[in-house]
C-alpha positions, 0 to 999 in steps of 0.5 A, spaced: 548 306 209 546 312 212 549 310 219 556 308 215 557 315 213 555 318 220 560 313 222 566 315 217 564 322 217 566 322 225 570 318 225 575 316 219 580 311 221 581 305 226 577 301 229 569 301 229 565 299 236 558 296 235 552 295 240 545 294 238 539 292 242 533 289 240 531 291 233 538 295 234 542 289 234 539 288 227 541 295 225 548 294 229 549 287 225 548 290 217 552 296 220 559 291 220 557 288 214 557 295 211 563 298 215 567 292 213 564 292 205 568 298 206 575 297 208 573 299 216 575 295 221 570 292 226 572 290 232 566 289 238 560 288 235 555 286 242 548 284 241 543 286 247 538 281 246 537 281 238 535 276 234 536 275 226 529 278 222 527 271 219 525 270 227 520 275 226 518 275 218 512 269 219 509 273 225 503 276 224 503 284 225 501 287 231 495 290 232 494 296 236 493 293 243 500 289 241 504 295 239 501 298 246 503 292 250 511 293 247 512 300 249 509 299 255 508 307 256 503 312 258 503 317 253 498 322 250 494 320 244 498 325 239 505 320 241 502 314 241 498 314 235 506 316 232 509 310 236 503 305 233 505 308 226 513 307 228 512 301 231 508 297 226 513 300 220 519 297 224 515 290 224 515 291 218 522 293 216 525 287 219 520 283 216 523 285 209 530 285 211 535 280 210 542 279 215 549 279 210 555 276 213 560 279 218 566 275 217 568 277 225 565 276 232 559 277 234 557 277 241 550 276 243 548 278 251 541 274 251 536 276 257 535 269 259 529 269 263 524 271 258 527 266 252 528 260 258 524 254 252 523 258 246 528 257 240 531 264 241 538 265 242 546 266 240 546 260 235 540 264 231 547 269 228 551 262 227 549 263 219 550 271 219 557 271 222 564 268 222 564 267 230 559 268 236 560 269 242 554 268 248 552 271 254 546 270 257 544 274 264 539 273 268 533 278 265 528 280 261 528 283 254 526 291 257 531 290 262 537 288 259 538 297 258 537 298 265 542 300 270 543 294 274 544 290 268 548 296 265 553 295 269 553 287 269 555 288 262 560 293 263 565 288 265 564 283 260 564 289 255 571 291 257 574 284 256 572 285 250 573 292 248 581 289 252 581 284 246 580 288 239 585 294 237 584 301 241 577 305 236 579 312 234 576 317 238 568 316 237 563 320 238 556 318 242 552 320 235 545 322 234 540 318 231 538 320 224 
């Protein structure tokens, strides 16, 4: 709700353009649920390796060399105990939450290389979204935000983008 009223205060009119990775691509989705339940239109709603939290809700929590594992990152231990505690807390966020339905297009961007035999992919959104549409690029998950695949997605984003009603002007927003 909170991300919804940001949204509206810095933009009240037209259409509103989504894009989540990973845990974001789940708060992206609940964001056009939501925008839509208010009245707003929602015109790209892009999920960079995202996947519905019922993918997640029976896996065990992690412990603290898993949280470590996922950051990848050398920080001091004041940073890193504070990143165990987001880390754990959002595992178990996700666990609680439950996808609504968008009754739009959802594009999903999937990092091909680390989901290659496992049951990970776009038809994972079929029961939370009027219509979805793929893409699969050849990375893995942590890449899908690099640079080189930054720009490797930009062409299919403006197709997209070209697709749906032009946004009101849309400020980069800061996290709350």
């Amino acid at each position: 709700t909170e991300y919804c009223d940001r949204i509206a205060d810095l933009a009240p009119d037209g259409p509103v353009h989504l894009l989540g990775w990973s845990l974001g691509g789940i708060v992206a989705q609940e964001v056009a649920c939501q925008m839509h339940a208010r009245g707003r239109q929602v015109g790209l709603l892009a999920l960079l390796d995202a996947y519905p939290s019922v993918c997640w809700r029976d896996e065990p929590e992690p412990d603290d060399g898993a949280a470590l594992r996922a950051l990848l990152a050398t920080l001091p231990e004041p940073v890193v105990a504070g990143i165990i505690r987001a880390v754990r807390d959002t595992n178990r966020l996700v666990r609680g939450h439950r996808e609504a339905f968008f009754d739009g297009t959802l594009l999903h961007l999937r990092a091909a290389h680390d989901h290659a035999g496992t049951v990970l992919g776009p038809a994972l959104w079929l029961p939370h979204a009027a219509r979805v549409e793929r893409l699969s690029l050849p990375c893995l998950h942590i890449e899908m935000i690099s640079p080189a695949m930054t720009q490797a997605m930009l062409g299919a984003l403006q197709d997209r983008l070209a697709q749906t009603p032009p946004a009101a002007n849309l400020q980069r927003m800061p996290m709350p």
